[in-house]
Structure formats: structure tokens, C-alpha cells
Backbone bond lengths (Angstrom), bond angles and torsions (degrees), N, CA, C in turn:
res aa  C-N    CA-C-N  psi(-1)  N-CA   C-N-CA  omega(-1)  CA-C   N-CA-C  phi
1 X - - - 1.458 - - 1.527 108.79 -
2 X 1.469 117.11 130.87 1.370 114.48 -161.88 1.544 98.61 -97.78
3 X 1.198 133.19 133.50 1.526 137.81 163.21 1.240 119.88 -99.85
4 X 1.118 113.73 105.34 1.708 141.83 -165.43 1.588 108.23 -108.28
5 X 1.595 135.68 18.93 0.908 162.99 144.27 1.477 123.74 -61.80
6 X 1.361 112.02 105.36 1.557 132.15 -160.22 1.852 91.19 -68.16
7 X 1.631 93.28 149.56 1.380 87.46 167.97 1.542 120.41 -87.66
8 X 1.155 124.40 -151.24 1.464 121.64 -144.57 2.020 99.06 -82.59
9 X 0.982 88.34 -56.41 2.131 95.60 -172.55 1.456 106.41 -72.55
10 X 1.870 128.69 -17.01 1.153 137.89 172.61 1.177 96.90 -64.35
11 X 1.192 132.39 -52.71 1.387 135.12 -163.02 1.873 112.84 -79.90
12 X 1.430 103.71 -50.24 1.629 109.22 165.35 1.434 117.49 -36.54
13 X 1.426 111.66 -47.80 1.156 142.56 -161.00 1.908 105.53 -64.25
14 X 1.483 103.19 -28.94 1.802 99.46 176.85 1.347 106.23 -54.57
15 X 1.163 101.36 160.59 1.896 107.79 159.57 1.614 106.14 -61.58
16 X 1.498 114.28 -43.88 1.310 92.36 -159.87 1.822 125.71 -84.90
17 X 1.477 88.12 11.42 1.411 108.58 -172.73 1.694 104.88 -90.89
18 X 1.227 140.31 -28.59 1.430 148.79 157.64 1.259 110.75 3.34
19 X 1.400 132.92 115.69 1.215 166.50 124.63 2.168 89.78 135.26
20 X 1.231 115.02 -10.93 1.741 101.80 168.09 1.639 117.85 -32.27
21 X 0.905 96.85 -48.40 1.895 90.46 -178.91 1.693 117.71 -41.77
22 X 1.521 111.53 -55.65 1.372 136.47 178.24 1.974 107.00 -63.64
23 X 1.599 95.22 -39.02 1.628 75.41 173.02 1.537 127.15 -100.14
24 X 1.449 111.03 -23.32 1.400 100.23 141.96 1.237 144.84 -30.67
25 X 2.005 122.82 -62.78 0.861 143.05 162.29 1.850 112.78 -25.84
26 X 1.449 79.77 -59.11 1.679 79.35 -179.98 1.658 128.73 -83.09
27 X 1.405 94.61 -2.74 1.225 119.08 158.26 1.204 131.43 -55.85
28 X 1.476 110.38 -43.45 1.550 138.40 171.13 1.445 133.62 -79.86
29 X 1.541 81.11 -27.57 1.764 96.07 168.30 1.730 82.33 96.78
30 X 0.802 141.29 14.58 1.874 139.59 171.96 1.355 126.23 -83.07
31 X 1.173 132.23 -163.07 1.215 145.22 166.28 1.671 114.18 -106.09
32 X 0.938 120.90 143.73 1.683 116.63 177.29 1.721 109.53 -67.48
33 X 1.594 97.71 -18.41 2.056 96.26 -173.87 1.686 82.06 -82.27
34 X 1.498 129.37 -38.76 1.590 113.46 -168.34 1.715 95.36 -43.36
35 X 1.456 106.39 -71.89 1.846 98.51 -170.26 1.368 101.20 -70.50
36 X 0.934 148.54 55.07 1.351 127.95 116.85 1.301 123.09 -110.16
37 X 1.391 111.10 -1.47 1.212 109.33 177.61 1.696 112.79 -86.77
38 X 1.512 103.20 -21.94 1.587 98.70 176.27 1.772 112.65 -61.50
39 X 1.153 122.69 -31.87 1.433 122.23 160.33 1.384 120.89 -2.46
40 X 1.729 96.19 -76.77 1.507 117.24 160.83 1.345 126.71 -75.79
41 X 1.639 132.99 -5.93 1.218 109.04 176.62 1.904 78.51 -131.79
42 X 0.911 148.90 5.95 1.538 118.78 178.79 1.880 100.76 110.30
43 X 1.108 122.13 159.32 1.563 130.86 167.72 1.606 89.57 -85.52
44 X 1.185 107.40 126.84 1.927 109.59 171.31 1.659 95.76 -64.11
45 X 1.558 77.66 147.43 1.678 115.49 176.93 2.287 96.40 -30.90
46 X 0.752 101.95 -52.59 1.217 103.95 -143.45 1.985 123.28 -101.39
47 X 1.418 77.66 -2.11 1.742 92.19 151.12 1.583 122.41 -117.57
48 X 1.543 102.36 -10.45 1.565 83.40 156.08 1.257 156.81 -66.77
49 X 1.208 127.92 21.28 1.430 149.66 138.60 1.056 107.77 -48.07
50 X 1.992 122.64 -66.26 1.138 143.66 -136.49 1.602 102.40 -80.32
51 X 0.941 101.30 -57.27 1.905 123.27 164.97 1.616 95.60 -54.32
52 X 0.994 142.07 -64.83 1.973 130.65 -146.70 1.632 82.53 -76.27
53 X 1.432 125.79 -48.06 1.705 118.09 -173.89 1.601 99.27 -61.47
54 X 1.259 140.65 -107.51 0.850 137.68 157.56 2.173 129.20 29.30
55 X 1.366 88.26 -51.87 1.169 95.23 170.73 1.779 112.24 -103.65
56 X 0.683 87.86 1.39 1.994 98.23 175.02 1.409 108.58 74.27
57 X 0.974 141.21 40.94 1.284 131.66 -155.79 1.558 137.05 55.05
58 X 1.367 120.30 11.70 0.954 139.28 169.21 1.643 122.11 -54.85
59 X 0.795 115.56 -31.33 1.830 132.02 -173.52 2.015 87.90 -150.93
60 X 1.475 105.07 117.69 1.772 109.09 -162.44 1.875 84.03 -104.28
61 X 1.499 87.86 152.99 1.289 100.90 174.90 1.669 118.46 -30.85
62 X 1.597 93.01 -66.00 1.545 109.14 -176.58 1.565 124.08 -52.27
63 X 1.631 96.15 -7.96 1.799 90.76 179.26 1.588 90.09 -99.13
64 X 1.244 116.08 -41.50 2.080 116.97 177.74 1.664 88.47 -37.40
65 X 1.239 94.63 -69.21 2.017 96.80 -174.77 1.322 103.28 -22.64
66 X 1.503 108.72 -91.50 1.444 118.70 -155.51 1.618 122.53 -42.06
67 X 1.413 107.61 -39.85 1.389 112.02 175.22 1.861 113.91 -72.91
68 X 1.072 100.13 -37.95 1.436 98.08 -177.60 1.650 122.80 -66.23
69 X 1.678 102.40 -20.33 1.554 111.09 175.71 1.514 96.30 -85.87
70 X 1.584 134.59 -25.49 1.316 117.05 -160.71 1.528 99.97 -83.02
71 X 1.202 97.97 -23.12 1.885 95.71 -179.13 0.999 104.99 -74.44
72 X 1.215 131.89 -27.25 1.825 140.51 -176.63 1.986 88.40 -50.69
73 X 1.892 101.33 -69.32 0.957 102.86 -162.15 1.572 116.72 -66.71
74 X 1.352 134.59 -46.97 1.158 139.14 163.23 2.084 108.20 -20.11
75 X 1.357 102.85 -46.76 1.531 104.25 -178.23 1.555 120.58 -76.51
76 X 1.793 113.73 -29.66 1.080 81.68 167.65 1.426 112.50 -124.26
77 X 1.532 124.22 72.49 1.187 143.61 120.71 1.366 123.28 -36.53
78 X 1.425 111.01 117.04 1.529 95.25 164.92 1.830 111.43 -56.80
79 X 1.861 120.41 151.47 0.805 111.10 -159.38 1.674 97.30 -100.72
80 X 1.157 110.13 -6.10 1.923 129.53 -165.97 1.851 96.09 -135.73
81 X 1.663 94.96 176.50 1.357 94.42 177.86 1.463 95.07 -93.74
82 X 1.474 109.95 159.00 1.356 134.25 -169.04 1.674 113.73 -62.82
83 X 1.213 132.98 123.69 1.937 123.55 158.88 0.887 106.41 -32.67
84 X 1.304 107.23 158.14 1.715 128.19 151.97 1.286 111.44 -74.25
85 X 1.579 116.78 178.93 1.717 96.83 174.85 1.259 104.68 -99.25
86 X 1.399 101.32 149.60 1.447 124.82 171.07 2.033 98.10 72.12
87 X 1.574 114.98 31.45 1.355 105.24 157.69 1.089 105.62 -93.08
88 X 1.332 156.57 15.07 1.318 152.06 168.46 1.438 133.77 -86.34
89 X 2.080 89.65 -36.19 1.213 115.50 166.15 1.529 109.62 -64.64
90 X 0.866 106.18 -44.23 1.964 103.78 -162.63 1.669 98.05 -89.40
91 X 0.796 113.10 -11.21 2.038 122.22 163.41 1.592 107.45 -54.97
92 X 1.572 92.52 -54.14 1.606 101.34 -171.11 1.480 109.48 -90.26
93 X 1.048 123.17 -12.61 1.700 114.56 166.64 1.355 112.22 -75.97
94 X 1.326 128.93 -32.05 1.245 143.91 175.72 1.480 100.46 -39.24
């Protein structure tokens, strides 16, 4: 089954969706910076239920999922290429 369901800030993000962030938020009992901060880190594991009901199926669990694990993964990417061993050590004796 293909899910063609925008994730969560894709969807905020329409025009016709304007001021949703703020009533969600308060929907949740949150702050409006909490959802915007999932942007960058994902809707936590554990209100996405709360959010896909809420929003009627509009943004489906499985897309909250997917984005929220890629930010997982996006973070722990190294952000540079990796040391050698023991270049860190001889950095700091320096």
C-alpha cells in the first residue's frame, strides 16, 4: 500500500493550512516552538497517534514515522569526515 501522505511541516507548510501549527499545539497541550521544532527533529515517537487522529488522516502516521526516523538518521551522521586514530590525541598535546 503506497502512502502518498505529506509529512507533518509539508503539510503545515500549504497556504491553506495557516495558523494549524498554533492550533494543534494547543491541541496537544504544547508550545507552537515544540511543533516547529519537530521539523528538525521528527514528531516524537509517541504522539504520533495523537497528531494522525487529530488531523484526520491528513499527514498518516507512517509519513510522521518516516520523517521522524530520517531526522534521527540525518543527526547521527557524522557531520565532517572522520579522524584517524589517535589524531585527536596529538591535536591536544600540541
Amino acid at each position: 500500500m503506497k502512502d502518498d501522505a505529506p509529512d507533518l511541516h509539508a503539510w503545515l507548510d500549504l497556504p491553506e493550512n495557516k495558523g494549524k501549527a498554533t492550533w494543534l499545539a494547543e491541541q496537544l497541550g504544547c508550545s507552537k516552538a515544540a511543533v516547529s521544532f519537530w521539523r528538525d527533529d521528527g514528531v516524537p515517537l509517541h504522539r504520533i497517534p495523537e497528531v494522525a487522529k487529530l488531523l484526520e488522516g491528513r499527514v498518516s502516521e507512517a509519513a510522521m514515522l518516516r520523517h521522524a526516523m530520517a531526522c534521527k538518521v540525518a543527526k547521527a551522521s557524522p557531520a565532517g569526515p572522520a579522524t584517524g586514530p589517535g589524531e585527536l590525541d596529538e591535536k591536544a598535546a600540541a
